[in-house]
C-alpha positions as CSV (number, residue, x, y, z in Angstrom):
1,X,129.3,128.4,127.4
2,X,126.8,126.4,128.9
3,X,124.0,127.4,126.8
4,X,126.0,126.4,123.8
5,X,126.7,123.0,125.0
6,X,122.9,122.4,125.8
7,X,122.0,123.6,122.1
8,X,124.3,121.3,120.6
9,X,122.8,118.3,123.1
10,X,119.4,119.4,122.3
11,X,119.8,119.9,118.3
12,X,121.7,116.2,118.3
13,X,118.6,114.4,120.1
14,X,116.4,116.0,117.8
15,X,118.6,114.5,114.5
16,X,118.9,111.1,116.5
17,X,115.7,110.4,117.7
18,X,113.2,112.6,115.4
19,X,114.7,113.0,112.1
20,X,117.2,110.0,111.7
21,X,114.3,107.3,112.4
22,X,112.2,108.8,110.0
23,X,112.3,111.6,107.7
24,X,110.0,114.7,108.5
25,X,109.4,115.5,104.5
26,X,108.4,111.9,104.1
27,X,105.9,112.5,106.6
28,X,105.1,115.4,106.2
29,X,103.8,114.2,102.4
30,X,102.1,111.2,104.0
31,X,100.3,113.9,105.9
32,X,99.1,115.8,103.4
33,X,97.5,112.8,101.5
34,X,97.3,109.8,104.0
35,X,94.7,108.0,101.8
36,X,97.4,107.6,99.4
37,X,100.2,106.9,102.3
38,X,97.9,104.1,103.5
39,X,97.9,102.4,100.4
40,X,101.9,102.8,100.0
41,X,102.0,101.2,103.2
42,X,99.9,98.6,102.6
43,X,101.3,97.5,99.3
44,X,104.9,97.1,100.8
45,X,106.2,94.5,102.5
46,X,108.6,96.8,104.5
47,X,106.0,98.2,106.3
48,X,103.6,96.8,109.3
49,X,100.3,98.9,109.2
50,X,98.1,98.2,112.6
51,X,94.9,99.8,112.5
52,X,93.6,98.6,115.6
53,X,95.5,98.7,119.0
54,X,96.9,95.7,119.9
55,X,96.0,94.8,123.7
56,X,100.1,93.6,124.3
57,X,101.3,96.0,122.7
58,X,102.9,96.2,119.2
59,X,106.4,95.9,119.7
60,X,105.5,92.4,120.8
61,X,104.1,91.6,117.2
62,X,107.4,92.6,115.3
63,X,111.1,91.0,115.7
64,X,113.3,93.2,117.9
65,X,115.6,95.2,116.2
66,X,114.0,94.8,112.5
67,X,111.5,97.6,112.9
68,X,111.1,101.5,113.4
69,X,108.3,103.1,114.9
70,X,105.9,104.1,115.9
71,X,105.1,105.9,113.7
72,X,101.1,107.1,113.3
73,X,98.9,109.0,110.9
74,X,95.3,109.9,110.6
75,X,93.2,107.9,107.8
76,X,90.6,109.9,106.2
77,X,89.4,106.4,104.3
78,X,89.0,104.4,107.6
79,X,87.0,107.2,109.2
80,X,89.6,109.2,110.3
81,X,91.4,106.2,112.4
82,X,94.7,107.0,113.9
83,X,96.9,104.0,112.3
84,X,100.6,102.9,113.7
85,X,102.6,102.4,111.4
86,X,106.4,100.4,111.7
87,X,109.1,100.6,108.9
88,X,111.5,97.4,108.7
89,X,114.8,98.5,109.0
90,X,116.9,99.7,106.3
91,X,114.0,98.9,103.4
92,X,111.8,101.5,104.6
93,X,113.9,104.5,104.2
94,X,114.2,103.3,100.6
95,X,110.4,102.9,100.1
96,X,110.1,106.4,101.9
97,X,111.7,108.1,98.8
98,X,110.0,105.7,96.7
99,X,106.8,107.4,97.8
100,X,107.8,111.2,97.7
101,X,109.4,110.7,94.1
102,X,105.5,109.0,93.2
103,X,103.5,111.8,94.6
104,X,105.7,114.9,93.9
105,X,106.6,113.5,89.9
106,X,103.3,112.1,89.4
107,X,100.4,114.0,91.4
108,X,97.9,111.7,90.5
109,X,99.9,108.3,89.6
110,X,102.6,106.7,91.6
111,X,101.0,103.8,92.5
112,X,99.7,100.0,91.5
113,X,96.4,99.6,91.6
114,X,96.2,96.2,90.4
């Protein structure tokens, strides 16, 4: 009975603190084509994109309580740079499916590039 109980802990960490803050098939996309995901991200004002490391830390730079994150991903275009990325709280999870309807309906569209 125990190990049920510990399961059932285990499995509602994992929602709360990996899949609820940000979603794994998002991700997962932004993986496969992070030039494109670093564009998306930089085009939107619901995201905050550091590609350096900031020497007080990041949470510092952003409001409390606006923003989710870290979040990071490897850029191809800035030489392979690990980036951190923050999402700002609840327009984010909008742009996120934003982003996966672009790339999956429109491989090679999907974005401005005014």
């Amino acid at each position: 009975m125990q190990w049920i109980i510990l399961i059932v802990v285990l499995v509602m960490l994992y929602y709360f603190v990996i899949l609820r803050p940000g979603r794994l098939d998002f991700w997962k996309l932004a993986a496969k084509q992070p030039d494109r995901a670093f564009e998306f991200f930089q085009q939107r004002d619901c995201w905050k994109v550091f590609i350096d490391r900031l020497e007080g830390g990041y949470k510092d730079a952003l409001p409390p309580g606006e923003w989710d994150g870290p979040f990071r991903l490897t850029v191809p275009q800035l030489g392979g740079k690990i980036i951190t990325i923050y999402g700002r709280i609840p327009e984010y999870e909008t742009a996120q499916q934003e982003f996966i309807n672009n790339v999956k309906g429109h491989p090679n569209h999907g974005l401005n590039k005014d």
